[in-house]
C-alpha positions in Angstrom: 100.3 148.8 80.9 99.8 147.8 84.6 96.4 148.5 85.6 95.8 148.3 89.6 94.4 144.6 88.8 97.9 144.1 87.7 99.5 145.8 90.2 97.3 143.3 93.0 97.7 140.2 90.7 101.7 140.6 90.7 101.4 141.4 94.6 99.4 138.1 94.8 102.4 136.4 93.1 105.0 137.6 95.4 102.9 136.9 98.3 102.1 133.2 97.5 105.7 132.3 96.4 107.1 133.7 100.3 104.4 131.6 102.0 105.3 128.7 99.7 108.4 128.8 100.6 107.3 128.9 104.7 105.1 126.5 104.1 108.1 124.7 102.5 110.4 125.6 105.4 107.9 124.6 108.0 107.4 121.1 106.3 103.6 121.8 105.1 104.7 120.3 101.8 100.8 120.8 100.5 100.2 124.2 101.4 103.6 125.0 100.1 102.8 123.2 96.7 99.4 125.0 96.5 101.0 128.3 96.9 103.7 127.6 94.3 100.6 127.2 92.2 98.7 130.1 92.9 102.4 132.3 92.4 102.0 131.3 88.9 98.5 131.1 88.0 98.6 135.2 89.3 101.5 136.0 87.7 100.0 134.6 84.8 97.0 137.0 85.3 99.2 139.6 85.9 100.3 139.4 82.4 96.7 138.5 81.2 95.6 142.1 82.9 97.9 143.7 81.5 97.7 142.6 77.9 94.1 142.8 77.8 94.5 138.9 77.1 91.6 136.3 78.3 92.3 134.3 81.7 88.9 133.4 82.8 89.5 129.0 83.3 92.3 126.8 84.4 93.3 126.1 80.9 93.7 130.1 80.1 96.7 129.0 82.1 98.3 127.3 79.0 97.0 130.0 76.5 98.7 132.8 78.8 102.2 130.5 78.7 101.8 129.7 74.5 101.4 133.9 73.8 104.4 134.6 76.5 106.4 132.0 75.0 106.4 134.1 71.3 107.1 137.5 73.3 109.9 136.5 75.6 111.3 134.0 73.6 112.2 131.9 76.9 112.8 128.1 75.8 112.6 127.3 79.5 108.8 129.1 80.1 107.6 125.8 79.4 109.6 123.5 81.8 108.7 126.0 84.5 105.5 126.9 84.2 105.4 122.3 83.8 106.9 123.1 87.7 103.5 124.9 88.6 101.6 122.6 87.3 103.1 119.6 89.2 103.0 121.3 92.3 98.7 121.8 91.5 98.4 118.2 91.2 100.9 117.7 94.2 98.8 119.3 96.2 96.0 116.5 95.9 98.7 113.4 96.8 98.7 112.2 100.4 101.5 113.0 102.3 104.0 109.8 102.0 103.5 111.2 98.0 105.2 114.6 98.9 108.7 115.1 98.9 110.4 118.2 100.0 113.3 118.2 97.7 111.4 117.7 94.9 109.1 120.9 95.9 111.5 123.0 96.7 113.1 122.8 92.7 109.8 122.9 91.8 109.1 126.2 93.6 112.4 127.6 92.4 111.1 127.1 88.7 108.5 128.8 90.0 110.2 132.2 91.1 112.0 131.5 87.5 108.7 131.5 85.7 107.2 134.5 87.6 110.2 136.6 87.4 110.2 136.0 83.4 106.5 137.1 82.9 106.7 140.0 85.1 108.8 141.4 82.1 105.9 141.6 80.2 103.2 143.4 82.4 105.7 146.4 82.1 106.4 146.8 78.3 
């Protein structure tokens, strides 16, 4: 099942959740939120690539979360792939809006999320 845009979509993943977190170490709480974001977004291509599933607009997001759900049967997909989300629209507040703590548990939901659909780009 994993094609070579697989294969680069799940290396994307990995990549933008270690520079979220220096980002987040470094105290560049938008770039580490927009990172967080793009972890999950290609993770959730990833698994789009390699089900021959349809991830073409922002709200192929959701779809790609809805089909995983039934598959994994992960009651928690939801809450973090809710985590990604926030840290898209965080990445729009001003900086007083931002707050570390609250990014790094979002981030960690994160790694949760893309660890749980990298199951299903292998089987």
């Amino acid at each position: 099942m994993a094609t070579s845009a697989t294969m680069d979509y799940i290396a994307s993943a990995k990549q933008f959740l270690a520079r979220a977190q220096g980002y987040l170490s470094e105290g560049d709480l938008r770039q580490a939120s927009e990172k967080g974001w793009g972890a999950a977004a290609h993770m959730a291509k990833a698994v789009a690539a390699a089900r021959g599933w349809e991830y073409e607009r922002h709200d192929d997001f959701h779809a790609i979360v809805n089909r995983s759900q039934s598959r994994l049967r992960e009651r928690r997909l939801w809450t973090w792939a809710s985590s990604a989300n926030m840290l898209h629209t965080l990445f729009y507040q001003r900086r007083t809006g931002l707050d570390a703590e609250a990014i790094r548990l979002h981030l960690t939901d994160v790694q949760l999320f893309v660890d749980a659909l990298e199951r299903l780009t292998k089987n």
